[in-house]
N, C-alpha and C positions, 0 to 999 in steps of 0.2 A: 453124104447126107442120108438121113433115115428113110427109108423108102416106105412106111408107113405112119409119116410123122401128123400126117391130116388125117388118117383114116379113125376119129370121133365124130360122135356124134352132136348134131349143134342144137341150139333151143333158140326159139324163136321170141325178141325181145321187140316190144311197142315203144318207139319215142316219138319225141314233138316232130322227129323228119321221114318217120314211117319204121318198120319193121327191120329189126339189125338180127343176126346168126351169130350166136357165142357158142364158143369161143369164134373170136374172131382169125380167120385165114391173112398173114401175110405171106404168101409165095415168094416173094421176092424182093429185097429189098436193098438201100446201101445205109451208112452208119458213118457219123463221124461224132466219137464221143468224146468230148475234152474234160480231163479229169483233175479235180486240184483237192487241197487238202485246205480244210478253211478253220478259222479259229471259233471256239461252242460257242462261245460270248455272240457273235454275229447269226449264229444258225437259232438259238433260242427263241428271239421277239419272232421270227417266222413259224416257231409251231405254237404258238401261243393261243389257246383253250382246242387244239389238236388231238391232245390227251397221248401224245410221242414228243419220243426225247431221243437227243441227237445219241447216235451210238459214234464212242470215240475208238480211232485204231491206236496203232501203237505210238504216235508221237501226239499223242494226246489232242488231234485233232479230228474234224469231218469229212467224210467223204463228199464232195460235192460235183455234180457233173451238170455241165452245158452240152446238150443232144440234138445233131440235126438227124430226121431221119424223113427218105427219098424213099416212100412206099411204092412202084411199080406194080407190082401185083397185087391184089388184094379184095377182098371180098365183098368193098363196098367199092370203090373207085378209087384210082392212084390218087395220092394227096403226098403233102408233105405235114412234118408233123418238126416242132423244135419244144424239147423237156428241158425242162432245171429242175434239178431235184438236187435230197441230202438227206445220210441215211440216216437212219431215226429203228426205234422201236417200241413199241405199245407198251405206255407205264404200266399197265395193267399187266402184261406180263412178265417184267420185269427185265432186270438189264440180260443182254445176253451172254454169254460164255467164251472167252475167246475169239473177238470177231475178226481180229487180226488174222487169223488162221482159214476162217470161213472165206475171208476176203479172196485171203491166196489158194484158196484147195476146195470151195465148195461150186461145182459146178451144175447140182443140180437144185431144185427150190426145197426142197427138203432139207440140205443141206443149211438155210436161213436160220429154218424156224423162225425163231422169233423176232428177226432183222430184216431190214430191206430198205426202201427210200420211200421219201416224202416227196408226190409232185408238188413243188411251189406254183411253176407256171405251165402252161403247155399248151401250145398254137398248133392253130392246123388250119389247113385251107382249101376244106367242103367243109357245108356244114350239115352232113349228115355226120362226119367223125366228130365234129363239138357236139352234138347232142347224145348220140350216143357217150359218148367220155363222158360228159356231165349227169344225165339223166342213169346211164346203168352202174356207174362206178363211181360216179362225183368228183371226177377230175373238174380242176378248174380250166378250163379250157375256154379260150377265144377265138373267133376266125378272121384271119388277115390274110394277108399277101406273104409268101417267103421266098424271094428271089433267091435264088442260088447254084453254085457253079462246083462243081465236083472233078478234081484229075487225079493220077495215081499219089502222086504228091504235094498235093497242092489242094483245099477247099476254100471254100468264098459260101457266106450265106448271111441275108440280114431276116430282122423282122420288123414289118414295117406297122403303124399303128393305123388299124382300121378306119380312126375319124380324121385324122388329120393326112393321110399314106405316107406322111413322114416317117425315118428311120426311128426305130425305138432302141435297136441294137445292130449294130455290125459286125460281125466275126469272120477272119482271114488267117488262115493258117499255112506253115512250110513244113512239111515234114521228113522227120530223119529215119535215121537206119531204124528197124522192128525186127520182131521175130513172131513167125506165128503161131497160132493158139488156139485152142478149142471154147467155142461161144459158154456164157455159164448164162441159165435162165435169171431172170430178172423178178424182184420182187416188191409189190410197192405197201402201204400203209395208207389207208386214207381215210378220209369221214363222209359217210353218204346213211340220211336217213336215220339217225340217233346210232349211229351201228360204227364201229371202226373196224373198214373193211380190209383182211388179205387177197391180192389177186396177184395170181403167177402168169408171167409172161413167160414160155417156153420158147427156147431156143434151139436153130439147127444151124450149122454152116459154119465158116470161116472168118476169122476174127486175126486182126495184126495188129499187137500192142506197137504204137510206134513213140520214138520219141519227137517233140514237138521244137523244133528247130528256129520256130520264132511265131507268135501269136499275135493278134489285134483283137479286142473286144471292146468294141467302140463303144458305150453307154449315153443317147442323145440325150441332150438338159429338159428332157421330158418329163413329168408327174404321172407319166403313165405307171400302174403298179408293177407290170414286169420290170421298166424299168429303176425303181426304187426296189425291188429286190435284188437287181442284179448288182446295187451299187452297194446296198443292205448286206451281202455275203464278201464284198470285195473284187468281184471279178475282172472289175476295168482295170486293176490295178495288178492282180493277184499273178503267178507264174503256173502253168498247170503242169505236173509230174509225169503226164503221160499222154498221149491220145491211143484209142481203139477206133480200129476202122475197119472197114468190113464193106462191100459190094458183093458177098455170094451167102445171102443172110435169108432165114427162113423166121416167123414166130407164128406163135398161137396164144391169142388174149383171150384168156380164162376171163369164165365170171368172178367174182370175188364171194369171200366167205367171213362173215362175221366175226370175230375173234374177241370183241367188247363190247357193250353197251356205253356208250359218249356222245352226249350232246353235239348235234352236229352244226358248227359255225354259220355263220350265214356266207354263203358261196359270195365267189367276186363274179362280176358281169354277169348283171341280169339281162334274164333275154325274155320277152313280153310273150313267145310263144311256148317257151321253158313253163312259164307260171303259171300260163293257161292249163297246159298237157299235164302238169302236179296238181291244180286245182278240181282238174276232170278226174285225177283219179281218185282223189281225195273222196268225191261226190257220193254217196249210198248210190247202188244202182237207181233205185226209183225216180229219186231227183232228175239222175243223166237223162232217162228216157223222157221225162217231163218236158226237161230242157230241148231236148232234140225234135 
């Protein structure tokens, strides 16, 4: 591992759950990433007025991945955190060049450019991580419960839906023989603030492409929106090509950086002290002081 992989400097960010440090420090972490390749036609209606369009590899489909990830160390409090995303890139800068090839050989975020993923959904469970996600990067993010169960070969994790603590998804995995590999940084696409934001997630540590020996991804008869996403790309049904895992895992969550001008959606899950904290900022000073 890089023996000066934290040694940046951080900037001091204001949200509705108090004062966040970006980039954010994860010291340690584990990973279980289950990866499938899903058909455009399914990924489209999810970026719809996103201003990204799905980037296809070489058998003309999407990359799509289901992510638990077990943060132990880290710079706000350990949480756990479960992503869906699918990669995608900014129309505005047009399709990208061989991503096939980026796919298999680009280990570092430079390496992207102008590719990376789209969060659809993304849970976590403090809710200083949802507001930050939300408020500094515009992650759609919720906070619930993630039970879950981790062994060398064997994961267990569900997510349960905040109003109801019913299951919203259950996912159980066996996994097979792998080989290991050097982590590659992670790149996302998103919309926050009229702006279509890049932000690289840096990576250190060890990573085992494994194969996936037999899967479960339970999708409960819920109307919850993760779950109509997850049924929306296929995944209760779908075979995934690969898992990555990892337990000896480092990152660092950059701020993100502007790359377009686009209308930015109205977020899912409003949160009543989310509106507040955007409407104070909104405010001219003078008002605030009045107000206060």
């Amino acid at each position: 591992m890089k023996s000066d992989f934290f040694d940046v400097p951080q900037t001091d960010y204001t949200t509705s759950c108090g004062v966040i440090q970006v980039p954010v420090f994860y010291q340690r972490l584990a990973m279980r990433a289950i990866n499938y390749f899903v058909e455009e036609d399914r990924v489209l209606p999810l970026l719809k007025d996103t201003g990204l369009l799905p980037v296809r590899y070489f058998n003309g489909k999407v990359l799509t991945t289901l992510t638990f990830f077990n943060y132990q160390e880290v710079s706000l409090s350990a949480y756990d955190e479960v992503v869906l995303s699918v990669s995608v890139y900014p129309e505005a800068l047009g399709r990208p060049s061989f991503p096939s090839l980026k796919l298999l050989l680009g280990k570092s975020a430079k390496s992207w450019q102008n590719m990376g993923v789209y969060v659809v959904e993304m849970v976590v469970t403090i809710p200083e991580a949802r507001a930050g996600g939300r408020e500094i990067w515009g992650y759609p993010k919720f906070l619930t419960q993630i039970p879950s169960q981790l062994s060398a070969d064997h994961f267990k994790f569900a997510v349960l839906d905040p109003d109801t603590q019913g299951p919203i998804v259950d996912v159980e995995g066996e996994l097979g023989p792998g080989i290991p590999g050097r982590p590659f940084d992670m790149v996302t696409f998103g919309n926050h603030r009229d702006k279509i934001l890049r932000t690289v997630v840096e990576v250190d540590g060890k990573v085992k492409h494994r194969r996936c020996k037999q899967i479960e991804v339970k999708v409960a008869p819920t109307k919850h929106r993760m779950a109509e996403s997850l049924r929306a790309l296929g995944l209760d049904t779908a075979k995934p090509f690969a898992v990555m895992t990892s337990d000896y895992l480092r990152t660092k969550l950059n701020a993100g950086t502007p790359v377009a001008e686009w209308k930015t959606p109205e977020p899912p899950y409003q949160y009543e002290e989310e509106t507040e904290f955007y409407r104070s900022q909104r405010e001219p000073m003078g008002e605030r002081a009045q107000a206060g």
